[in-house]
LOBA-776044 format. One record per residue (C-alpha): residue in three letters; x, y, z. Coordinates in steps of 0.5 Angstrom, whole numbers, padded with zeros to 4 digits, always signed. Layout:
ALAXYZ
...
END
This chain:
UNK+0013+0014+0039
UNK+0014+0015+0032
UNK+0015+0008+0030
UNK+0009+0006+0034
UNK+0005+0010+0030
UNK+0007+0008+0023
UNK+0005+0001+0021
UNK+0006-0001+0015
UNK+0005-0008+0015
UNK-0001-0011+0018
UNK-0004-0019+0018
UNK-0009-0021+0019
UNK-0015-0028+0018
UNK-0021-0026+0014
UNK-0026-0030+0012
UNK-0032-0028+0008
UNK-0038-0030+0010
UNK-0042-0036+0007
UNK-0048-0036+0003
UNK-0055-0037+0005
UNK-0058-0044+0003
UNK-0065-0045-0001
UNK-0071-0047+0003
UNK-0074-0053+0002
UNK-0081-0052+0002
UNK-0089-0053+0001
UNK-0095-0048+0001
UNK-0099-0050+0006
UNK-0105-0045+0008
UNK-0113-0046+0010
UNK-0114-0046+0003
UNK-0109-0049+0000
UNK-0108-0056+0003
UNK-0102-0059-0002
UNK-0100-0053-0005
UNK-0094-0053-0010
UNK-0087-0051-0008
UNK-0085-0045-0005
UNK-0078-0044-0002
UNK-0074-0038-0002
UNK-0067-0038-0004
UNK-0061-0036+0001
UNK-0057-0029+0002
UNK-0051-0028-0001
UNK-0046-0028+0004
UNK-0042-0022+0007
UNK-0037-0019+0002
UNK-0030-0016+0005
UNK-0029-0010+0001
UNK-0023-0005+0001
UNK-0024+0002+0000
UNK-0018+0007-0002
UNK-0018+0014+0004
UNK-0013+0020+0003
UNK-0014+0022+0009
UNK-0010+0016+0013
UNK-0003+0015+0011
UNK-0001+0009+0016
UNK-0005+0002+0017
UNK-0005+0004+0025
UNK-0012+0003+0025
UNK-0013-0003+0023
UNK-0007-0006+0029
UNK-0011-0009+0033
UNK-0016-0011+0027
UNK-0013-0019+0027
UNK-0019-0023+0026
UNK-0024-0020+0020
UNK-0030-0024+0020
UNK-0037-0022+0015
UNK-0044-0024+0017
UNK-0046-0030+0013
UNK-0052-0029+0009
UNK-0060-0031+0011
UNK-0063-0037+0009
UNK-0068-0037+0005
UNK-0076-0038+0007
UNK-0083-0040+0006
UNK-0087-0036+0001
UNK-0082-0035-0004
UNK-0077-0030+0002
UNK-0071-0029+0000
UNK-0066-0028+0006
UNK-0063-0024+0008
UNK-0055-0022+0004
UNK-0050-0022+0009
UNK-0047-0015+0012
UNK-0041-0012+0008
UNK-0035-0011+0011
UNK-0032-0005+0009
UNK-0024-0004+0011
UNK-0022+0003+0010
UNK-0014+0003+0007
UNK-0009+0009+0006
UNK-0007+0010-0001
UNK-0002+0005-0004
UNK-0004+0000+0000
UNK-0003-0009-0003
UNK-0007-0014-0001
UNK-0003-0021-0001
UNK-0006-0028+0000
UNK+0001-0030+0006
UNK+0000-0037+0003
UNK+0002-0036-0003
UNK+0005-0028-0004
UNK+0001-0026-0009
UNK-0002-0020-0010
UNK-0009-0019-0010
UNK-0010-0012-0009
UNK-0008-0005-0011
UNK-0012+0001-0007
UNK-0008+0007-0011
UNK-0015+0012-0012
UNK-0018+0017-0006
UNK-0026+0013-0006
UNK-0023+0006-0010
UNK-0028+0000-0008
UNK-0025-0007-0009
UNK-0028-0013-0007
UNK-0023-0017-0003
UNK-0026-0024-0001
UNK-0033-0025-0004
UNK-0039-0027+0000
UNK-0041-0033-0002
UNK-0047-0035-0007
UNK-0054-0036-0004
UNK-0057-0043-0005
UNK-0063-0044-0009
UNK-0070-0045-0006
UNK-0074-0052-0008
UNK-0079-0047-0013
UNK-0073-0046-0018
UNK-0073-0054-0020
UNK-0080-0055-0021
UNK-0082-0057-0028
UNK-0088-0060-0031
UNK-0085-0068-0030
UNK-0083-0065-0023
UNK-0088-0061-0020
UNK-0086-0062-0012
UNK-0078-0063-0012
UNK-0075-0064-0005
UNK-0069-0061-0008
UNK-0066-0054-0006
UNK-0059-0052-0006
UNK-0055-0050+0000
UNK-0050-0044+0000
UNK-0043-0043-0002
UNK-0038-0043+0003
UNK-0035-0037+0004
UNK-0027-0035+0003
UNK-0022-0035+0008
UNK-0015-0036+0010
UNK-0008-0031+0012
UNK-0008-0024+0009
UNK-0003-0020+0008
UNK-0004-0011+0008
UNK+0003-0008+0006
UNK+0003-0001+0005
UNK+0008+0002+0000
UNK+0009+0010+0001
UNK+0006+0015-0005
UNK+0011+0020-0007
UNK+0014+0023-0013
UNK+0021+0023-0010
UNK+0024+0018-0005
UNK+0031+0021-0002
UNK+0036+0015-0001
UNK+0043+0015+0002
UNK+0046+0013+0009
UNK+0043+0015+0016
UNK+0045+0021+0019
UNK+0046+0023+0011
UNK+0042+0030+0012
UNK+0035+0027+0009
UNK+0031+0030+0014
UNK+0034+0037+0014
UNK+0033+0038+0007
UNK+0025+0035+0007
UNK+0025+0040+0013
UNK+0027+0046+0008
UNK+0024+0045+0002
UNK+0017+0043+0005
UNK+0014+0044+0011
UNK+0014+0037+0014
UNK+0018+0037+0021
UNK+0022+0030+0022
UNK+0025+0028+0027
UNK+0032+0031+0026
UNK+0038+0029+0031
UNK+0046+0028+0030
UNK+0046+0020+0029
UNK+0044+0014+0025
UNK+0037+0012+0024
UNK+0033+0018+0028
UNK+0028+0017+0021
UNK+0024+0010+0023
UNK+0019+0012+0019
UNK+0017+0014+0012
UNK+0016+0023+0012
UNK+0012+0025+0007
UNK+0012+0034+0004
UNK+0010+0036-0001
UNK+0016+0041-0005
UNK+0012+0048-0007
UNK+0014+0049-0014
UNK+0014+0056-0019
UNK+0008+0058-0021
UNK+0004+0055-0016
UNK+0005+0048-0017
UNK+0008+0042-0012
UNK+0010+0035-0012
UNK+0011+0030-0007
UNK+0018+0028-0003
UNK+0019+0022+0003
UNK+0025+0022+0007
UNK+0026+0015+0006
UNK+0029+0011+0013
UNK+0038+0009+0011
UNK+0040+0004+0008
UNK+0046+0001+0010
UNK+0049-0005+0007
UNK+0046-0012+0007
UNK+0039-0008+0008
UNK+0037-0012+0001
UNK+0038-0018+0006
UNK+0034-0016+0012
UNK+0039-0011+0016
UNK+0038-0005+0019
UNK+0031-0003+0017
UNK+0031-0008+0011
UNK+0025-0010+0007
UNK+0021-0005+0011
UNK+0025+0001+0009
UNK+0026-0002+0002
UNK+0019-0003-0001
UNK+0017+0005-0001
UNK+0022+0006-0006
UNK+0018+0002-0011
UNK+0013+0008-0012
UNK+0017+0013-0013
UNK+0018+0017-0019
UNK+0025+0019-0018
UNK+0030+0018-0013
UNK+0034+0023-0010
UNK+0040+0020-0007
UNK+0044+0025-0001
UNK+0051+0024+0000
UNK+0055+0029+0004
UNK+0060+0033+0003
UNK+0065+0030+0008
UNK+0064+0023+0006
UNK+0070+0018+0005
UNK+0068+0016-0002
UNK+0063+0019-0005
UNK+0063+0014-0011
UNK+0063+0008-0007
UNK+0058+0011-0003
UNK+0053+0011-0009
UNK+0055+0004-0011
UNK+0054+0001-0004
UNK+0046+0004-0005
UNK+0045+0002-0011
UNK+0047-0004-0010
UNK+0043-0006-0005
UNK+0037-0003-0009
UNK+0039-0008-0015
UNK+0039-0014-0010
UNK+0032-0011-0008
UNK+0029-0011-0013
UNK+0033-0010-0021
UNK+0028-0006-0023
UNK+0028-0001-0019
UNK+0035+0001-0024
UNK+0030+0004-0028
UNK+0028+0009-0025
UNK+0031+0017-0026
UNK+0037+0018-0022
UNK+0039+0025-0019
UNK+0046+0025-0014
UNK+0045+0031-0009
UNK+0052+0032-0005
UNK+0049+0035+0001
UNK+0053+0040+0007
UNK+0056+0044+0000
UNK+0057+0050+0004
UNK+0063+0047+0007
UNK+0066+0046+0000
UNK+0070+0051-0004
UNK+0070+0050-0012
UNK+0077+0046-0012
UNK+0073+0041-0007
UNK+0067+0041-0012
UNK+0071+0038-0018
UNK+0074+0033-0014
UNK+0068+0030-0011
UNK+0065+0032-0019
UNK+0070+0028-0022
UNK+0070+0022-0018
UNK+0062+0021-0019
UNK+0058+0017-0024
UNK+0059+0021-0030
UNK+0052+0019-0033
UNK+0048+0021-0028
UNK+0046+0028-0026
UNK+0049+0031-0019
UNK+0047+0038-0015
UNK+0052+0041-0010
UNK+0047+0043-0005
UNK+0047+0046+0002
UNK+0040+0045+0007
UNK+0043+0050+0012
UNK+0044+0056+0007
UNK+0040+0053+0002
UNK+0045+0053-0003
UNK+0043+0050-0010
UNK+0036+0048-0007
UNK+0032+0052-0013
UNK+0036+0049-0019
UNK+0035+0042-0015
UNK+0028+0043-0016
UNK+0027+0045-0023
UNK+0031+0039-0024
UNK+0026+0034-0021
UNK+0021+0037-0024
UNK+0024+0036-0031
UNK+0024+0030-0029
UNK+0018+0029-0027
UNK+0015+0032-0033
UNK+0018+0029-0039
END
C-alpha cells in the first residue's frame, strides 16, 4: 500500500490545442449588398499549464491522467467576431516537480514555489480573419489564415523530494527510527531490508523554534547507480538535498568500506552529487563503549565529520542537530 500511493514518475500524451482559423468573410446585410470584409480571427488554442501546490507531495493524482488534451481554439466569424480562446488545462503538481520532453530527455520545466504558474505546451496562435489584409489596391482579399498547430507529443513528470537533509545508507541501517525520533514522521519501521519504498518526509524541530526538513531515503545497494534495487527511483531524490546524512551501524562489517560503496554509487549516479556537504552518523551507538568509538572513528574518512549516535536512547541526537543546522546555514 505504501508504494501505491507514492508516484513519483508519471507519463503521459499531451497535446496542446490548435488555434482557431480567421474567417474569410464579406458584410452582406439588407442595406449593404457589396460591403467590404469582415472575418474575424481565430481563438488561441488551449495552453497546458503547471501550477506548483504545497499540499500534494506525490503524482498519485495524476496515475490515471494518461491522455491531456486542451480544447483547440474557435474559429472566428462574420462581423469582425473573434473566437472564442480554447479552454486552459491547468495541471496541479507537488513541489520539485520536472517536466521532460520522453523523446529527447530534456528539461522543460521546473515547479519548485507553492502557486508557481508555467506554461507547459503553448496553445496554438489563432489565424488572422480576411479584414486584417484589406489595403487600398485590395480591397476584397479572399485570404484569411488558418491556426497554428498546437504542441503534442510524449511527456514525462518526474518528482525529486524537497528536503534539507537526505539519509543515505544500506537498508535495514535504521533511517526510519532516527526520522521516527527527531520528528514527527511515522514510517514504516520492521527489522528487514527495503521496509521504506518510498520517500519519508519530517521536519526536524530545532532550537529556539526553528526547524528543517529530513527524508528518509529508501537503501541503496551496490549496482543501484545501474538500476538495481530501487535504482534510479531511489537516487533522483537525493539531488535536491542540501546535505546528506549518511547512517552506518554500529555492528556493520566495514564501516569504511560501507561509506566507500555508498558514495560510490552516488559518483556513478550523478558526479555532482560529491559536491555536496557530507556528515557520517554511526547508528546503534548505545551498544559501544569508548575503545569501540576510537576504532570505528579511526577507520572513517578523516575529512568528513562524524557523530556517534543512538535513535533508541537518543544519544548524540542534539549535537547532530546543531551540526546539520551549521550546515545548513553557512
Amino acid at each position: 500500500m505504501e508504494r501505491s500511493n507514492f508516484i513519483d514518475y508519471i507519463r503521459i500524451f499531451a497535446r496542446s490545442g490548435h488555434g482557431g482559423a480567421g474567417s474569410r468573410h464579406f458584410m452582406r446585410n439588407k442595406l449593404t449588398a457589396m460591403g467590404g470584409p469582415d472575418g474575424g480571427d481565430g481563438g488561441r488554442g488551449g495552453h497546458i499549464i503547471l501550477r506548483g501546490n504545497a499540499q500534494l507531495w506525490t503524482l498519485l493524482h495524476l496515475r490515471y491522467f494518461k491522455n491531456v488534451l486542451a480544447e483547440n481554439g474557435e474559429s472566428g466569424s462574420k462581423n469582425n467576431s473573434t473566437g472564442r480562446d480554447g479552454e486552459d488545462i491547468i495541471i496541479e503538481v507537488p513541489l520539485g516537480t520536472i517536466a521532460r520532453d520522453e523523446e529527447t530527455g530534456e528539461q522543460e520545466l521546473e515547479i519548485l514555489e507553492d502557486g508557481q504558474v508555467e506554461i507547459w505546451m503553448p496553445g496554438g496562435r489563432g489565424g488572422l480573419g480576411n479584414s486584417n489584409f484589406a489595403t487600398p489596391t485590395n480591397q476584397a482579399p479572399e485570404h484569411a489564415q488558418p491556426g497554428e498547430p498546437g504542441i503534442e507529443g510524449w511527456k514525462t513528470l518526474e518528482l525529486k523530494v524537497l528536503a534539507d537533509v537526505g539519509l543515505v545508507g544500506f537498508p535495514n541501517a535504521g533511517k526510519s527510527t532516527l526520522l521516527s525520533v527527531i520528528t514527527a514522521a511515522k514510517p514504516k519501521i520492521a527489522d528487514y531490508a527495503f521496509t521504506t519504498l518510498t520517500p519519508q518526509l519530517g521536519m526536524v524541530a530545532y532550537r529556539d523554534g526553528r526547524s528543517f526538513c529530513i527524508a528518509d531515503l529508501p537503501g541503496i545497494i551496490e549496482g543501484a547507480a545501474e538500476g538495481r534495487g530501487l535504482g534510479h527511483r531511489f537516487l533522483r531524490h537525493i539531488e535536491r538535498n542540501a546535505a546528506l546524512l549518511f547512517l552506518i551501524p554500529a555492528d556493520s562489517a566495514d564501516h569504511r568500506k560501507e561509506f566507500e560503496i555508498l558514495v560510490s554509487e552516488l559518483e556513478q549516479y550523478n558526479p555532482e552529487l560529491l559536491q555536496k556537504e557530507f556528515v557520517i552518523a554511526i547508528s546503534k551507538s548505545d551498544m559501544l563503549d569508548d575503545e569501540l568509538k576510537e576504532a570505528i572513528a579511526a577507520e572513517l574518512p578523516q575529512n568528513i565529520p562524524h557523530l556517534f549516535i543512538s535513535s533508541v536512547t537518543q544519544q548524540g541526537l542534539m549535537p547532530l542537530k546543531d551540526h546539520l543546522w551549521k550546515i545548513l546555514n553557512k
